[in-house]
C-alpha positions as CSV (number, residue, x, y, z in Angstrom):
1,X,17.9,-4.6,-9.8
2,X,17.4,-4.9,-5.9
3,X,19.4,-7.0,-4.0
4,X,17.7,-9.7,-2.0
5,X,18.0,-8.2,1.4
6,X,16.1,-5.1,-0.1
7,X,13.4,-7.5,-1.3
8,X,13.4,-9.3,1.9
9,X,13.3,-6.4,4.0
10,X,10.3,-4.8,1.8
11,X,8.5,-7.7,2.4
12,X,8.8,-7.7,6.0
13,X,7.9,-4.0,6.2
14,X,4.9,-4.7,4.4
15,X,4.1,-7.1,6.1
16,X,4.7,-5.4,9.7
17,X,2.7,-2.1,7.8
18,X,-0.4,-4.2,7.5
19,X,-0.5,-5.5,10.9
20,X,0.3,-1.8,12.2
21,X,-2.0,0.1,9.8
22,X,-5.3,-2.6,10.3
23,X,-4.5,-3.6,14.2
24,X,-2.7,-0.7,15.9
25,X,-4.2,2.8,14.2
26,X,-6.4,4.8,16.4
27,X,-7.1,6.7,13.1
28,X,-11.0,5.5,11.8
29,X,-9.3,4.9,8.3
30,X,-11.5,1.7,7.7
31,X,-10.2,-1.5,6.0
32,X,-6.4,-0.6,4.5
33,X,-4.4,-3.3,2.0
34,X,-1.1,-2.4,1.6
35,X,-0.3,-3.4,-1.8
36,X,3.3,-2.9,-2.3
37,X,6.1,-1.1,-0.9
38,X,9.6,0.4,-2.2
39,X,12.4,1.1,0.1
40,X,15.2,3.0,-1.2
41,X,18.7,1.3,-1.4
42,X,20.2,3.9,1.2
43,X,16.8,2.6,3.5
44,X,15.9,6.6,3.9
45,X,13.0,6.8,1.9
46,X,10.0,4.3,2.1
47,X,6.8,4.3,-0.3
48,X,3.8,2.2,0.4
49,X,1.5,1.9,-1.8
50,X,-2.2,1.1,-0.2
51,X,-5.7,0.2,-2.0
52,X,-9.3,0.4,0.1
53,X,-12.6,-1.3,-0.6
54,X,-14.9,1.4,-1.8
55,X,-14.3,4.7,-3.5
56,X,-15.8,6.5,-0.7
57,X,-13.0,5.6,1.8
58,X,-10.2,7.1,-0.6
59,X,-9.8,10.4,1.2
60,X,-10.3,9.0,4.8
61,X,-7.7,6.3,4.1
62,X,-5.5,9.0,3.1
63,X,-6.2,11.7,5.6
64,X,-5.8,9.1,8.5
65,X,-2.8,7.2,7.1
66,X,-1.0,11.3,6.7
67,X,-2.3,12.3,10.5
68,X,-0.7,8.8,11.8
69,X,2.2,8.6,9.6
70,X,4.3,9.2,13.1
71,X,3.0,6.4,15.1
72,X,2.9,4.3,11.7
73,X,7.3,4.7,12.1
74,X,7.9,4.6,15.5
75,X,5.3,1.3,15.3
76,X,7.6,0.1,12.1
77,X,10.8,0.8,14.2
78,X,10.2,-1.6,16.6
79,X,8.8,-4.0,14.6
80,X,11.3,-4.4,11.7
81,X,15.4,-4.3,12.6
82,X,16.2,-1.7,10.6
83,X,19.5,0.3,11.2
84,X,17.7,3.5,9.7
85,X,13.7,3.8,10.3
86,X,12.8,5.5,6.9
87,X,10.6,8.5,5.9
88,X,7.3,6.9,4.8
89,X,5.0,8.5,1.9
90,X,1.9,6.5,1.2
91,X,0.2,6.3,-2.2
92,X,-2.6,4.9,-3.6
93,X,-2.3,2.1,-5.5
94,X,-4.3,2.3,-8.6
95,X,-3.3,-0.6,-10.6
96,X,-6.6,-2.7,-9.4
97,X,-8.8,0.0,-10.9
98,X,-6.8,-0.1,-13.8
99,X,-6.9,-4.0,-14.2
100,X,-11.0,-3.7,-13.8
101,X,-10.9,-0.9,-16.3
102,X,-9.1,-3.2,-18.9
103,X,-11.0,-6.3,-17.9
104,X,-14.7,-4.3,-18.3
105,X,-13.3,-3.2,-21.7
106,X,-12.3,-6.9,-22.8
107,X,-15.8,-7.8,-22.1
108,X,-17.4,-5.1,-23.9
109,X,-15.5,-6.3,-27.0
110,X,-16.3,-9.6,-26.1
111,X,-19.7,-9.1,-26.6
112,X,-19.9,-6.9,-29.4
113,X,-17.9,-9.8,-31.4
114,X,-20.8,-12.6,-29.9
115,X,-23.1,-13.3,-32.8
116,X,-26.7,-12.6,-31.5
């Protein structure tokens, strides 16, 4: 279980990431949500996890969050107090197309149990 300054601190990295990523960026990556992120307890090791509009902008998003991934923690280290800046990998987040893919299936059942 993570302690509540792990949480807190999370939250505020996330919430610095998204002004970074979407504001700051030179990168054309397009529109970027950052959906989640876990810090490590010793703070070294930082995953954010990221979701874009459109399946076309997957690989740009990626490409352009991996080429700026150095600004991205010198940005972060001035923007959250952090006694260690951590090393950042970025992932796709997938659980929205895996909600839709439950939610499309729901309503195929749906309305194949619908009396016509």
């Amino acid at each position: 279980m993570k302690s509540n300054y792990l949480m807190r601190l999370e939250s505020s990295i996330k919430k610095a990431l998204s002004e970074i990523i979407n504001n700051e960026v030179k990168n054309n990556i397009g529109l970027v949500t950052i959906t989640g992120c876990d810090l490590t307890s010793d703070l070294k090791y930082l995953t954010v996890y990221y979701t874009v509009l459109s399946e076309k902008d997957k690989k740009r998003a990626r490409e352009g969050l991996e080429g700026s991934k150095g600004f991205i923690r010198t940005s972060l280290a001035s923007k959250v107090s952090m006694r260690i800046v951590p090393n950042i990998t970025f992932k796709y987040d997938e659980s929205y197309e895996a909600g839709k893919r439950i939610e499309d299936l729901l309503a195929q059942i749906k309305e194949k149990e619908m009396p016509s």
